[in-house]
C-alpha positions, -999 to +999 in steps of 0.1 A: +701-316+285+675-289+291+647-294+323+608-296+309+616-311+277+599-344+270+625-372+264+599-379+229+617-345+216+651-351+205+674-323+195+667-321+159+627-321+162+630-294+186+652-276+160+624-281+130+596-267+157+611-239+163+618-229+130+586-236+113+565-207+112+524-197+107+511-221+083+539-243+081+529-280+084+546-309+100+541-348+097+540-374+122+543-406+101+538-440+111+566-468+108+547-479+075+549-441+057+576-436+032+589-411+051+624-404+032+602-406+001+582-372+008+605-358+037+619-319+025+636-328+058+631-356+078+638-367+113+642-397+130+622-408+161+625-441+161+610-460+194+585-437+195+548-438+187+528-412+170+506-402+203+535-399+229+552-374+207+521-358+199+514-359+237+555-342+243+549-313+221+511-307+217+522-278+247+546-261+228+526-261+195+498-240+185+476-252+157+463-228+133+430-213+142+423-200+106+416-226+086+394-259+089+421-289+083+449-279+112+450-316+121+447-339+085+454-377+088+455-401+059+415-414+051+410-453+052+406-474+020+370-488+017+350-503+046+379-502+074+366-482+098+379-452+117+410-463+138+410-460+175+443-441+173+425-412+158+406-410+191+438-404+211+455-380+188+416-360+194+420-366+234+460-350+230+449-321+203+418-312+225+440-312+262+468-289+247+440-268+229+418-264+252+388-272+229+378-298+206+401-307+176+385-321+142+404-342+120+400-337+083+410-371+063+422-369+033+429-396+003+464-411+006+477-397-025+463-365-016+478-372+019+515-378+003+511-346-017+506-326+011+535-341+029+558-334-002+553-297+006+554-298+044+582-283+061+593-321+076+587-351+083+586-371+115+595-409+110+585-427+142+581-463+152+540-462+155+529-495+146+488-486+148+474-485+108+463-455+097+484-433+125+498-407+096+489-372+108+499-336+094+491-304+118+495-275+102+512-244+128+495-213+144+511-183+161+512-177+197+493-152+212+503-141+247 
């Protein structure tokens, strides 16, 4: 065990962080995603929701600042409307940020596309609809 790691980051996601680099994209899926289906790799973080990963590893994770969709989650079908759950991954994005985060939905199919080419997949145990989310990385400046 390591001190000032969040308990939501297990061994492996901390491996796939650190070796994605600039532009690479990761997805958070909910427990509904067909994660295995689109996953080039995929880990497991089961017992965990979306937000309180997002929340362990926002820190450590700079979005991209050069493009307009660094935060994509999967648009809803016909008149459901926006789910609170985007709200809180806003509120995380934004804290770890330190500005406001916009999040660019995207058609489900064009959703699964996009996470047939990301680097890997996260698997969790989010129950929430609509809690699929795709950040694409930035580099850290110092």
């Amino acid at each position: 065990m390591l001190r000032g790691i969040p308990s939501a980051i297990s061994p492996d996601l901390m491996h796939v962080l650190m070796s994605m680099g600039h532009g690479d994209e990761i997805v958070f899926a909910d427990g509904n995603f067909p994660a295995a289906t689109h996953a080039t790799r995929l880990v497991r973080a089961d017992g965990h929701g979306v937000p309180a990963i997002l929340a362990a590893l926002a820190r450590f994770f700079p979005l991209d600042a050069y493009v307009d969709d660094n935060a994509v989650v999967m648009a809803t079908v016909e008149d459901i409307p926006e789910p609170p759950i985007w709200q809180e991954f806003r509120d995380i994005l934004a804290d770890a940020e330190g500005e406001a985060v916009a999040l660019t939905p995207i058609e489900r199919y064009a959703f699964y596309a996009r996470a047939n080419d990301a680097f890997a997949v996260v698997a969790t145990g989010e129950s929430a609809v609509y809690a699929n989310l795709i950040l694409k990385k930035g580099v850290v400046v110092e």
